[in-house]
Z-matrix of the N, CA and C atoms (Angstrom, degrees):
N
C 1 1.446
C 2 1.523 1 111.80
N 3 1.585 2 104.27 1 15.55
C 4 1.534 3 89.22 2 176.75
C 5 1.475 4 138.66 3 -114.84
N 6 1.574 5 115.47 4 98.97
C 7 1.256 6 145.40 5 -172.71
C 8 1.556 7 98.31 6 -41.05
N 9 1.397 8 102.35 7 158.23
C 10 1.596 9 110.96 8 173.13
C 11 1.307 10 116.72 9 -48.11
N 12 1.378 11 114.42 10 -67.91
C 13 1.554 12 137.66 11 147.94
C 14 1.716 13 108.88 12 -1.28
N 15 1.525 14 105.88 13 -83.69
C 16 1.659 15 111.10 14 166.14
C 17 1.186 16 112.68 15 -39.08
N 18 1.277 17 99.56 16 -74.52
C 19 2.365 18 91.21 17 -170.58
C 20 1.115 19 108.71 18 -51.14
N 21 1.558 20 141.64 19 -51.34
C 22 1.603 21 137.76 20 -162.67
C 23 1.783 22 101.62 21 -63.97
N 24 1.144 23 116.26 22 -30.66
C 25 1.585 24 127.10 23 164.94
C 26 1.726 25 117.32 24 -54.63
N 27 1.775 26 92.92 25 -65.37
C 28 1.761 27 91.17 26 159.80
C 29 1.550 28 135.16 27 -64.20
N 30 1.175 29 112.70 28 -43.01
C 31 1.449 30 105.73 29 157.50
C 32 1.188 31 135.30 30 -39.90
N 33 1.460 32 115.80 31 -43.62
C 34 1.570 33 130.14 32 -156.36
C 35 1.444 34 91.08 33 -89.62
N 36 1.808 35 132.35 34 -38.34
C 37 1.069 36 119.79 35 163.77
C 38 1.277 37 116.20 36 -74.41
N 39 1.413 38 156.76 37 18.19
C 40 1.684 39 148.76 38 177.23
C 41 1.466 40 93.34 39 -93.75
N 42 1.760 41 107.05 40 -36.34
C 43 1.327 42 97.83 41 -156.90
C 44 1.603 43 117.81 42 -100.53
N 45 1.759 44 88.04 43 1.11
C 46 1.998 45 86.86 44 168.63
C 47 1.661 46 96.09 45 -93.43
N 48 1.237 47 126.78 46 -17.46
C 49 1.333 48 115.19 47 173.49
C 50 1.513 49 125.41 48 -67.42
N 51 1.069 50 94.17 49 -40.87
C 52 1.737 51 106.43 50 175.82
C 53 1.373 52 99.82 51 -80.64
N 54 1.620 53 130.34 52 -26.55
C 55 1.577 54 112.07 53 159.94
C 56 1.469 55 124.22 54 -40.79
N 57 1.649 56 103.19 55 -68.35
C 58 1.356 57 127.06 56 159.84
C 59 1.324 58 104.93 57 -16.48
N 60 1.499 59 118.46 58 -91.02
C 61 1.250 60 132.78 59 -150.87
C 62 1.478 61 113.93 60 -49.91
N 63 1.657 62 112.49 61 -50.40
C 64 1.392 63 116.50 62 167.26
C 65 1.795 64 126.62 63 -74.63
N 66 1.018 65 133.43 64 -11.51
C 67 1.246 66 137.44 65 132.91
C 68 1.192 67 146.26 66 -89.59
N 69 1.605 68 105.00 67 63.02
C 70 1.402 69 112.72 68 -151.81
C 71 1.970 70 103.71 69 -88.04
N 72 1.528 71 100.32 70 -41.38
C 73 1.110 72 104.87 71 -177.20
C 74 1.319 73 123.37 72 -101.95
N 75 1.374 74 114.79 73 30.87
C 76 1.357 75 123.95 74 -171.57
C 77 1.578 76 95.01 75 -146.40
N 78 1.397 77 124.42 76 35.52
C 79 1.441 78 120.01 77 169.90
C 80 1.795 79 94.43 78 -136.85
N 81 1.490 80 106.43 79 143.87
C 82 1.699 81 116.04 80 153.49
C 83 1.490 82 118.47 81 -64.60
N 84 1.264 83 113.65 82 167.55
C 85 1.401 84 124.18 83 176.72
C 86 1.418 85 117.94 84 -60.14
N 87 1.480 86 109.53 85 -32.98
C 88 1.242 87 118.47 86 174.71
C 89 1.444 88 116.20 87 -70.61
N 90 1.459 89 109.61 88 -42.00
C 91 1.408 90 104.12 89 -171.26
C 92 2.054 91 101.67 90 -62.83
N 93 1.549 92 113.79 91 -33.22
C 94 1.272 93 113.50 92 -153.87
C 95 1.851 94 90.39 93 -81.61
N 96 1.515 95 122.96 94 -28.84
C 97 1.356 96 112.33 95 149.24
C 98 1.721 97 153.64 96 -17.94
N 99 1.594 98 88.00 97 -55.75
C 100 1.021 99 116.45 98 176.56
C 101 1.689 100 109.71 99 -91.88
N 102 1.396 101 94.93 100 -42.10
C 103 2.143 102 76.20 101 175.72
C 104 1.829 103 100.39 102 -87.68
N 105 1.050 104 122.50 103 -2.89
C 106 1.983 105 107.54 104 165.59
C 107 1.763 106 108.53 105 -83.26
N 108 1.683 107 117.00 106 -15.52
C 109 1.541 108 101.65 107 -176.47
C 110 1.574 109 89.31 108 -96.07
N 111 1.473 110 133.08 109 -23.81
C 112 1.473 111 119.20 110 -178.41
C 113 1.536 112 111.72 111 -77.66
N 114 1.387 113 112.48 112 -20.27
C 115 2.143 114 112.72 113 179.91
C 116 2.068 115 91.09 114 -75.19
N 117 1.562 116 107.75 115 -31.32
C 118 1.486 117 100.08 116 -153.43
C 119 1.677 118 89.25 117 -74.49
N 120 1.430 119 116.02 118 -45.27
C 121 1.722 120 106.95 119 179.03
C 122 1.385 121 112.02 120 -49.34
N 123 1.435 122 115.26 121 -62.11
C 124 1.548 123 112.60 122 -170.57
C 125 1.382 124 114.95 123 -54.33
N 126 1.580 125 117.51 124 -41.22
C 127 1.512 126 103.19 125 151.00
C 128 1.393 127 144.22 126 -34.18
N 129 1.250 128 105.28 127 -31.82
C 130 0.963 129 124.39 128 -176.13
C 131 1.531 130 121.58 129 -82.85
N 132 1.333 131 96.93 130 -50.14
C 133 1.441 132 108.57 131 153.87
C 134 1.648 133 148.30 132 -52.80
N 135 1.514 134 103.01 133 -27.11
C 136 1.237 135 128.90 134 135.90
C 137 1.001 136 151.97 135 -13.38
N 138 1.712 137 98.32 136 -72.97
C 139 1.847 138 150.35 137 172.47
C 140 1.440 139 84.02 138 -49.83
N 141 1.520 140 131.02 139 -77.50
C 142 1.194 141 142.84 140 -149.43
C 143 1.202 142 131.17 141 -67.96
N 144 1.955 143 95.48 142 -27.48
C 145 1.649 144 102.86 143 173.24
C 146 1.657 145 111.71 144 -84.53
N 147 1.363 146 119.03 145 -20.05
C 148 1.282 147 156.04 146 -165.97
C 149 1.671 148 82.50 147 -69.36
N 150 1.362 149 116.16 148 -83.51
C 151 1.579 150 129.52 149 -157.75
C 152 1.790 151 96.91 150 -57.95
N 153 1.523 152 112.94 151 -50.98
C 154 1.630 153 108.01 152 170.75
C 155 1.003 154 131.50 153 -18.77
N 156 1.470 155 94.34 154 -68.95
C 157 1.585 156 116.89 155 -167.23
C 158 1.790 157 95.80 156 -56.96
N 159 1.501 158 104.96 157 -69.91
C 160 1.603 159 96.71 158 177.70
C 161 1.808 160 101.09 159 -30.17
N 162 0.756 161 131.91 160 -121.81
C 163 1.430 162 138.30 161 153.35
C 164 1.929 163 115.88 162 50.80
N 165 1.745 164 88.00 163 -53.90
C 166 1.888 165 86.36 164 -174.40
C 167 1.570 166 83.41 165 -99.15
N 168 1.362 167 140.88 166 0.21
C 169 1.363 168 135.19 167 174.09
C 170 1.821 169 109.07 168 -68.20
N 171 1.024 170 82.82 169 -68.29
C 172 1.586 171 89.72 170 -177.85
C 173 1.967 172 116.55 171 -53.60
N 174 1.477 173 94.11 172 -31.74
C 175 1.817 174 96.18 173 179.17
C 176 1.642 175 115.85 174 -48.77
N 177 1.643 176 93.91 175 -26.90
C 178 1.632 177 94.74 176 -157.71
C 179 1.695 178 109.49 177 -126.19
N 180 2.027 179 91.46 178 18.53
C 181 2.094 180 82.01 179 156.95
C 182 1.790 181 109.87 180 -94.50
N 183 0.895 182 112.57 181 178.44
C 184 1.548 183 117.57 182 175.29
C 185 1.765 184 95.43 183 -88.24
N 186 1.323 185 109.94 184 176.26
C 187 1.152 186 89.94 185 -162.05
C 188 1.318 187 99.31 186 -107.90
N 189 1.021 188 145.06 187 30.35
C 190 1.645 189 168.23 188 116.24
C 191 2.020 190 106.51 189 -15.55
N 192 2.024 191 84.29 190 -67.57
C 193 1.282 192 91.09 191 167.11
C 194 1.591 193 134.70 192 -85.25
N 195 1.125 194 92.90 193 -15.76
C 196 1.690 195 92.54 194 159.82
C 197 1.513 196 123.81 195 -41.92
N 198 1.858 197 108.83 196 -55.40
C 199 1.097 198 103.43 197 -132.41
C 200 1.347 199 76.72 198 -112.68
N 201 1.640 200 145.19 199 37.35
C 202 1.280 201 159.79 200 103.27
C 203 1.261 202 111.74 201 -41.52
N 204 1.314 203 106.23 202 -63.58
C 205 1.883 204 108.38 203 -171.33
C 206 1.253 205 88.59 204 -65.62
N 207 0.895 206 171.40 205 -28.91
C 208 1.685 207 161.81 206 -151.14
C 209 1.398 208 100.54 207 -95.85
N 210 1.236 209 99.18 208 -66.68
C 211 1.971 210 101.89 209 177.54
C 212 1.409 211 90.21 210 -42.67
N 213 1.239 212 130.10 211 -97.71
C 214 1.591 213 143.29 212 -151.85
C 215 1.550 214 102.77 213 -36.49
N 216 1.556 215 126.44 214 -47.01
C 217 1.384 216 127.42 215 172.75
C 218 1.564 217 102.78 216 -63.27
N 219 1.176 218 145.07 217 -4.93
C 220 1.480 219 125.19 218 174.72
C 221 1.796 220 106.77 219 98.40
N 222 1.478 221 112.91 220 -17.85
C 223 1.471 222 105.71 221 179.91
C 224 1.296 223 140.96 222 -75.86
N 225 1.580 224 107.21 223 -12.78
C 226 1.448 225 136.27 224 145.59
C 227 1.929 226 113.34 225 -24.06
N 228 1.237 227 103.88 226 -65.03
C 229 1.284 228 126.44 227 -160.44
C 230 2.214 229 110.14 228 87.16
N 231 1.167 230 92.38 229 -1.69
C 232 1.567 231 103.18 230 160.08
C 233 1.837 232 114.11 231 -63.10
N 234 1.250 233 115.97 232 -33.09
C 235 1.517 234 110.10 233 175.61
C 236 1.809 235 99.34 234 -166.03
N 237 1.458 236 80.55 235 145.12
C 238 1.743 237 84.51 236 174.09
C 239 1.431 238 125.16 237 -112.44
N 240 1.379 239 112.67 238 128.51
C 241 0.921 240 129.75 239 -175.32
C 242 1.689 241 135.83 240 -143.16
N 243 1.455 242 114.48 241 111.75
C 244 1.585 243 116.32 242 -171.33
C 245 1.005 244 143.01 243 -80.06
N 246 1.180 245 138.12 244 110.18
C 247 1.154 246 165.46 245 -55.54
C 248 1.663 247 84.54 246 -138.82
N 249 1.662 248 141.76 247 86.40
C 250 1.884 249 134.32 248 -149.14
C 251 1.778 250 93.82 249 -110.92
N 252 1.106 251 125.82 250 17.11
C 253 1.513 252 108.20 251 -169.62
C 254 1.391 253 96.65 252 -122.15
């Protein structure tokens, strides 16, 4: 499910993390401020392309297959299963 949109999101967060991570002791509080509220947006941003996609997935099964993907996802209560991505 991952759109251009999504990956350029994941990328851009690996690589403020690994910013972070490798300038750990050569940044102020402020700077580490500002890159933990910009990883927490892009997270966030993420979340949203993430939930979409679920979202334009489901628009376009019949509802045959819907209510397959539901069983197989655990939402049935026919089988349980957690939700790892």
């Amino acid at each position: 499910m991952g759109g251009k949109h999504e990956d350029a999101l994941l990328l851009r967060r690996i690589s403020r993390d690994a910013y972070g991570a490798r300038g750990l002791y050569r940044r102020s509080i402020g700077s580490f401020s500002t890159a933990l509220a910009e990883i927490g947006w892009l997270q966030e941003q993420l979340r949203a392309e993430h939930l979409a996609a679920h979202l334009a997935q489901r628009a376009i099964l019949s509802e045959m297959q819907a209510q397959k993907y539901a069983e197989l996802r655990g939402y049935s209560g026919k089988m349980t299963h957690q939700h790892a991505h």
